[in-house]
C-alpha positions in Angstrom: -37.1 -49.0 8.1 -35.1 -48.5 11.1 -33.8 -45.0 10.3 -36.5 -42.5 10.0 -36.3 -39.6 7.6 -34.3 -36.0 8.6 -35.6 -32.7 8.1 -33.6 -29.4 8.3 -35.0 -27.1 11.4 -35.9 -23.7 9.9 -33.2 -21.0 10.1 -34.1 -18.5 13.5 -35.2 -15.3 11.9 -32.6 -12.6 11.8 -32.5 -9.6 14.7 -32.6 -6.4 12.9 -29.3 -4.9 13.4 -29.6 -1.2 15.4 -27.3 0.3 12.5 -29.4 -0.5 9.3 -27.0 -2.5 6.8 -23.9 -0.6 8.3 -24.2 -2.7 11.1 -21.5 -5.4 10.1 -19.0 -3.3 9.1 -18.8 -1.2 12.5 -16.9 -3.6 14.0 -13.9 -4.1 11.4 -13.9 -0.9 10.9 -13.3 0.4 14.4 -10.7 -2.6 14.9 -8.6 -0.7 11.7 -8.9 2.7 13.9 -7.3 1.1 17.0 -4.7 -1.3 14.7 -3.6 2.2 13.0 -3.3 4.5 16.2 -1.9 1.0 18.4 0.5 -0.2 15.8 1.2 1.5 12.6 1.2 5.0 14.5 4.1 5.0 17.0 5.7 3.0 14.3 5.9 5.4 12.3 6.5 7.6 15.0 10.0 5.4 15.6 10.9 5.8 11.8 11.2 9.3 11.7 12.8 9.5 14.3 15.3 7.6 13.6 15.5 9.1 10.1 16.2 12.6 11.7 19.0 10.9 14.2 20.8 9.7 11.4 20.6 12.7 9.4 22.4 14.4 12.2 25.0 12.5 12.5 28.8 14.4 12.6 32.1 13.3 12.7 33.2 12.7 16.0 30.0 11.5 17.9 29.5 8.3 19.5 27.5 6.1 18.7 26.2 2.2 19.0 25.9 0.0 15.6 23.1 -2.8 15.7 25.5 -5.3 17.0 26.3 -3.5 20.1 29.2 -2.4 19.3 30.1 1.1 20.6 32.6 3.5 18.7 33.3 6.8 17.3 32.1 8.4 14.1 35.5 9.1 12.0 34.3 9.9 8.6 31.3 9.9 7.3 30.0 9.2 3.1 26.6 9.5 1.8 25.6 6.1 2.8 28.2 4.8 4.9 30.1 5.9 7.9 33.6 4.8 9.4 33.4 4.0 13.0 36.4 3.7 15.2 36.1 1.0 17.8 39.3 1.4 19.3 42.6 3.0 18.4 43.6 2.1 15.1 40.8 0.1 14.3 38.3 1.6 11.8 34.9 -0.3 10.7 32.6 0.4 7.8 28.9 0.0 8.6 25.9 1.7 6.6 24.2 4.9 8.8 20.9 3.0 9.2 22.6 0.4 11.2 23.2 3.2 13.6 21.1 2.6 17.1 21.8 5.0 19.2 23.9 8.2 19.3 25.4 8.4 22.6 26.6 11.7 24.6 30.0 12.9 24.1 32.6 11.0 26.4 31.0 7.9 27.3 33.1 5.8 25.5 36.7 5.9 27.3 
């Protein structure tokens, strides 16, 4: 009576894309390209980096640990290192928590 009857408007007809049926997958495809040479890229960039840093590592350089803390290689095992943070005063750590080797005589 008071409410009159609702008809669904016909759906607009569809554009024809310029790229055929490859035309929705242009997009999320070149959003992969820039994710990978943005992101995943100099991250692995970083890794290997880091990889060959710690593979170079010798007794006696300096170096800074993930907390900050700044010492001096002493001996050195497959997987670990012992750092020497002051005199006497040996720490274990694993080589990957190695930062940063720093150049010889900065620490004093």
């Amino acid at each position: 009576m008071f409410i009159s009857e609702a008809f669904a408007q016909a759906a607009p007809a569809a554009a024809d894309s310029p790229f055929g049926s490859m035309g929705g997958m242009i997009f999320p495809l070149l959003m992969v390209v820039a994710l990978y040479f943005v992101v995943l890229r100099p991250q692995m960039k970083r890794q290997k980096e880091h990889k060959t840093m710690i593979e170079a590592l010798a007794k006696g350089d300096e170096v800074v640990i993930a907390g900050g803390v700044l010492g001096k290689v002493s001996k050195m095992g497959d997987t670990y290192l012992n750092v020497e943070i002051a005199n006497g005063v040996e720490i274990q750590v694993q080589r990957s928590s190695v930062i940063q080797v720093l150049p010889k005589g900065t620490i004093k």
